[in-house]
Phi, psi and omega in degrees: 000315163316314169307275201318335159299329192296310187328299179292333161284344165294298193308317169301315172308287190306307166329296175308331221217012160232355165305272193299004181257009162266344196265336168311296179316332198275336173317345185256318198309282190324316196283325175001300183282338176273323170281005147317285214282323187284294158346320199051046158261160168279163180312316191299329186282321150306311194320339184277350152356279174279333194287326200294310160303334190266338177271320198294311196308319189300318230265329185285312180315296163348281175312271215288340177278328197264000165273331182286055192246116186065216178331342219234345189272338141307306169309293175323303160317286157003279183319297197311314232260332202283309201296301213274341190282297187287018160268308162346296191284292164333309162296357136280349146284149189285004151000323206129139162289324183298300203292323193298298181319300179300341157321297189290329171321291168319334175297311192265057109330309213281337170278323164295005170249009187283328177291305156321307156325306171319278175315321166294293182310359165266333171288311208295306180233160194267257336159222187285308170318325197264296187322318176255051164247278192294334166270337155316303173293293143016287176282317180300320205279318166314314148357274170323277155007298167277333178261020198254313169278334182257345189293313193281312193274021175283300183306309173319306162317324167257356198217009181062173159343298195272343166276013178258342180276327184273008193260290175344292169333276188297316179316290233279313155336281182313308183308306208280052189226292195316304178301335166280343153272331180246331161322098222298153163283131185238149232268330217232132161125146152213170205334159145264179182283109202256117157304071180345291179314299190311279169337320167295293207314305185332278220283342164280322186279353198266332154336290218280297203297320185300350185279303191319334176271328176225038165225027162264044178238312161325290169324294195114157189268318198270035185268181155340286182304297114038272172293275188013283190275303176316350178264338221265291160343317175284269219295275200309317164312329168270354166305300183282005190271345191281320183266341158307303196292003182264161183283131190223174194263135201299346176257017221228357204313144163301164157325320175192162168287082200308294176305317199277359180273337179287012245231153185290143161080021152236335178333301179286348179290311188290301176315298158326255212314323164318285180301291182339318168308291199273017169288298192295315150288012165273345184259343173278333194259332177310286169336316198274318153351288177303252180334338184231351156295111177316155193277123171222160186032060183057346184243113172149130165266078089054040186267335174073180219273353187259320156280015203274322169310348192271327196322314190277345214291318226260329181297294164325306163307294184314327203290347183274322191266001178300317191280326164262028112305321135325323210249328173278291178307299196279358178282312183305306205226339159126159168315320201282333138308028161263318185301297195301357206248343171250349146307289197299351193255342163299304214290322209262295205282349178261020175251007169288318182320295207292295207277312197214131173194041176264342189239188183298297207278347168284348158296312171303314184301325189283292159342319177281304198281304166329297156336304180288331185275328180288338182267352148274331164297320177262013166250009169269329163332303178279355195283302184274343183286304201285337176288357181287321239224148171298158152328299236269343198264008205268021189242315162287001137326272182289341164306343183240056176225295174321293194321287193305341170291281171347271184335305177310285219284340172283333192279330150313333187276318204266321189290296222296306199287314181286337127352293159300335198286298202308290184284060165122296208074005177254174166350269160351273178321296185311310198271322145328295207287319196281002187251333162287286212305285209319329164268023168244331159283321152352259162341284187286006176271321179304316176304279277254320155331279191282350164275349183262022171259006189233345166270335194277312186293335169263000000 
């Protein structure tokens, strides 16, 4: 009976810890126009709100699964949850936009631990117990996410910016309470090696290039400041890829594998999740836009931050019900029609956006039909990843598949906002920019067609 309580309290803990460190991440979309607004700054400039979670998540995930190896996988969790508590807090003090972003940096931590969540539940349990564990754990974390947008913008709306970040505060609290009682000590493994060097380049050129997309227009795009870090930004990315790509000694690895991500029959996976990433917070960040902007030149329902939060529920559902639907087609007719079939079902809700977006409820639709295309695209992933790559090489696959999604959302939070701004800020401009991401999921689901008719022939 002792075990089985423990069990059941580890398993609450984990639960706990891939919800709320989703519902944390989630702190930034709704609120954007109100810390625009409290601020006096422009969206692109709140938007970092959110991209500052989302890049610290590309740069940390890797680095932080290859330090929580054995022994070290308590302690991290642990470290991460303290990090994310203290983003938290920081961001709810009346500080500053600067300090409030560094907050939020620190928040996307908390996302480099869902995989760590994970991991514990395949040591701990086996069979049919671990298979529905783990899909659990799963659902929460989509969950967290959808119950993440009406939560914040509920507080917000009775309680401002900062009491939905100190509301945060307290989730974030509980866990690492939680984690600390229950989270099992493990006796075996030790550390890997974590590339330092790799993680800066990564995480400074992706810093430099994402400023450059949304503050040029502030700047000027052909000014100094403009190039100067988009170009500088560019050089340090290809530094890293120049230096992952260099020959290193097995106890020694890069940040990620490079060569094993080009490898046939992962390309297109890889290729996919980028976009989709970034589609998909191009579509979250449009939608919140849309919905909380006074109508000016035909574009804003002038709904304010309390409907603005219902926004994710009908997207979230669907993504649940997108992924078990995806798992019946691929049993029927095969995996390989998953990708092109959740590009194009992404692609089909923004240009519904794009085509009709004067009432609520058309959104909400355009939500719901995105929901099914992320939830066939990303529950399809591990479907096509892991029979390509050996066992031993399948943790480093999805780590860098995990990367390249991050990466899509941030270059999605920032590209979407700096887009709109260049053409216009009006209608117009709005139904443009979802009509590019929407031919930009097109194109890669269509690539995505022929490479797996080009993996098949060969």
């Amino acid at each position: 009976m002792g075990d089985e309580r423990a069990g059941r309290g580890t398993f609450l803990a984990l639960a706990a810890i891939t919800t709320i460190t989703a519902v944390v991440s989630s702190l930034g979309a709704p609120l954007i126009p109100e810390i625009a607004a409290d601020a006096d700054v422009p969206l692109t400039t709140a938007q970092w709100a959110l991209t500052a979670t989302l890049v610290t998540a590309a740069a940390t995930t890797p680095a932080i699964g290859r330090w929580a190896s054995g022994r070290l996988r308590r302690p991290v969790i642990l470290g991460g949850l303290v990090l994310v508590l203290i983003g938290t807090v920081l961001s709810a003090l009346p500080l500053g936009l600067g300090v409030l972003i560094g907050g939020r940096a620190l928040q996307g931590v908390g996302l480099a631990l869902v995989p760590l969540a994970l991991a514990v539940a395949r040591d701990l349990w086996d069979g049919p117990l671990l298979v529905s564990r783990m899909a659990l754990l799963s659902v929460t974390a989509v969950a967290g996410a959808g119950l993440g947008y009406p939560v914040t913008a509920f507080t917000a709306a009775h309680f401002g910016v900062s009491g939905a970040y100190w509301f945060g505060t307290f989730l974030v609290a509980a866990t690492l309470l939680l984690a600390v009682r229950h989270l099992p000590v493990a006796s075996d493994g030790v550390p890997q090696h974590v590339d330092l060097l790799g993680v800066a380049l990564l995480s400074t050129g992706t810093i430099a290039v994402l400023l450059a997309i949304s503050r040029g227009e502030v700047w000027g795009w052909s000014s100094t400041e403009t190039l100067g870090t988009g170009v500088g930004g560019l050089v340090l990315v290809i530094v890293w890829i120049g230096w992952t790509l260099r020959p290193t000694l097995p106890e020694r690895p890069p940040l990620v594998d490079l060569r094993l991500a080009g490898r046939a029959g992962l390309r297109a996976p890889n290729v996919v999740t980028f976009t989709i990433g970034v589609g998909m917070y191009g579509l979250l960040t449009l939608v919140v836009v849309l919905v909380q902007s006074e109508p000016h030149d035909g574009l804003g329902l002038g709904l304010g931050v309390g409907v603005a939060g219902l926004i994710l529920v009908p997207y979230s559902v669907a993504s649940v019900s997108g992924n078990r639907l995806a798992r019946e087609v691929a049993a029927r007719i095969g995996p390989q029609v998953l990708l092109p079939v959740g590009c194009t079902t992404f692609a089909a809700s923004m240009a519904v956006l794009a085509l009709w977006h004067d009432h609520l409820w058309q959104a909400l639709i355009a939500m719901g039909i995105g929901g099914l295309g992320s939830g066939f695209t990303f529950s399809s992933l591990p479907l096509l990843i892991v029979p390509k790559v050996p066992v031993a090489e399948t943790g480093s696959a999805m780590a860098f598949n995990q990367l390249l999604r991050y990466l899509g959302f941030a270059v999605g939070a920032a590209s979407s906002v700096a887009l709109l701004d260049v053409l216009g800020a009006d209608d117009t401009a709005f139904t443009a920019t979802l009509l590019v991401l929407a031919g930009l999921c097109l194109v890669t689901g269509a690539g995505a067609a022929l490479g797996g008719r080009l993996v098949r022939a060969a």
